[in-house]
C-alpha positions as CSV (number, residue, x, y, z in Angstrom):
1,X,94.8,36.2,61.0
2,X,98.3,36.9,62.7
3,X,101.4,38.0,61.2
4,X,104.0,35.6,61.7
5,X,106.7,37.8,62.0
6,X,105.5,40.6,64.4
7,X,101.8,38.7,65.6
8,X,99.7,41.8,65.0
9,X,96.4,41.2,63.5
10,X,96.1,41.0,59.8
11,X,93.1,42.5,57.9
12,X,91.3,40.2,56.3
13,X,90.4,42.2,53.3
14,X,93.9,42.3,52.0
15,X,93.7,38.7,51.1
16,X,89.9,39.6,49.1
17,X,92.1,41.4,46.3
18,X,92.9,40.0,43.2
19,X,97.2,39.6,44.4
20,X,96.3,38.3,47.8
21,X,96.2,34.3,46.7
22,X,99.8,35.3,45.7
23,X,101.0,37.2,48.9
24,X,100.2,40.6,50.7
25,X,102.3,42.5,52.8
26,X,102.1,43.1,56.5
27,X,100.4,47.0,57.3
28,X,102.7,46.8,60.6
29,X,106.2,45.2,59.8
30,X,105.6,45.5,56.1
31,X,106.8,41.6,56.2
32,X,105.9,39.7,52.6
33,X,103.3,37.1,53.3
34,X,101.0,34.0,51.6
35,X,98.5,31.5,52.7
36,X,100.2,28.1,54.2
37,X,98.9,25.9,51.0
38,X,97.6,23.4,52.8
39,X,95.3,25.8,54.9
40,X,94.1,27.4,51.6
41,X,93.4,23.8,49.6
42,X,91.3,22.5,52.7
43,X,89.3,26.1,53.0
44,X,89.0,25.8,49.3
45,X,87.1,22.4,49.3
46,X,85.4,22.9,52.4
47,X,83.5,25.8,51.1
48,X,82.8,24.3,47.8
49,X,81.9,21.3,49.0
50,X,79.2,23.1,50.9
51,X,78.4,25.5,48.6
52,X,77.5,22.1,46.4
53,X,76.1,20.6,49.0
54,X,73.7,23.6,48.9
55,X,73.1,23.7,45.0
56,X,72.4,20.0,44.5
57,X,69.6,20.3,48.2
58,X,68.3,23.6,46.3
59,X,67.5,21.9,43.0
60,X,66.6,18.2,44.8
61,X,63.9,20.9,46.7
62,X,62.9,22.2,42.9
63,X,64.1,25.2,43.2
64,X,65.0,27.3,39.6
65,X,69.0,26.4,38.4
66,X,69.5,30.3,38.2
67,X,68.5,30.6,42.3
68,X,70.1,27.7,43.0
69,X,73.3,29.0,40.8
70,X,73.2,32.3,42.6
71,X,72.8,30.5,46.3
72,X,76.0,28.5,45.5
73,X,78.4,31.4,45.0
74,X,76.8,32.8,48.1
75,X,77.0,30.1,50.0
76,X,80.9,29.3,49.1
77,X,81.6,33.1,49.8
78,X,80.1,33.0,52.9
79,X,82.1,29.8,53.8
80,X,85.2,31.1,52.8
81,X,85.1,34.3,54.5
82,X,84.3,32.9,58.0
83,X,87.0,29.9,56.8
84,X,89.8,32.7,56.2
85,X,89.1,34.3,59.9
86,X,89.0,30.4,61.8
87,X,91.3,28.1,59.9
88,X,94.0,30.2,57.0
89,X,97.4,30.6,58.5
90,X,100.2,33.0,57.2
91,X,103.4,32.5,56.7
92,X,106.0,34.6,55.7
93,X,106.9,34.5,52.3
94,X,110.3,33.1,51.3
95,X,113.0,35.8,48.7
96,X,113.7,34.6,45.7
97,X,117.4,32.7,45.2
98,X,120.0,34.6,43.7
99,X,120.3,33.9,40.4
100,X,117.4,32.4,39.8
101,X,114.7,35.5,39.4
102,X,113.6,35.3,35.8
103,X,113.4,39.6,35.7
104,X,117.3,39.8,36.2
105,X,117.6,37.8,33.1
């Protein structure tokens, strides 16, 4: 992934933390950025749909739930991961209008 501001590679693993769905900030120009939403619903159902795709095969096959339960979530992590590298897009994140910040209140 690029930065949009300064297009310098973007680590990949800042978007794995727990605040990256809501934005990280660029190592290299320090600019505020978040997924384009449409990039991130499509990577979203891509990977679960073949992460079910792989569950429902697994337990058509006869395969035990728990193995099958365990093969999903790798599966959709899997997915994900080489989705975030190919197909999610940055974009820098817009400030906050004045006035309208629910801390200043």
């Amino acid at each position: 992934m690029d930065c949009p501001q300064c297009q310098k590679r973007v680590p990949a693993t800042l978007h794995w933390v727990l605040s990256g769905a809501n934005g990280s900030t660029c190592p290299h120009c320090k600019a505020s950025l978040c997924p384009k939403a449409i990039c991130a619903v499509v990577l979203f159902f891509v990977s679960c749909g073949l992460a079910d795709g792989t569950l429902i095969l697994l337990r058509h096959v006869g395969v035990a739930f728990w193995l099958a339960f365990a093969a999903f979530f790798l599966v959709f992590a899997a997915i994900y991961l080489i989705g975030m590298r190919v197909m999610l897009r940055l974009r820098v994140k817009a400030a906050a209008a004045a006035g309208l910040d629910p801390s200043h209140i």
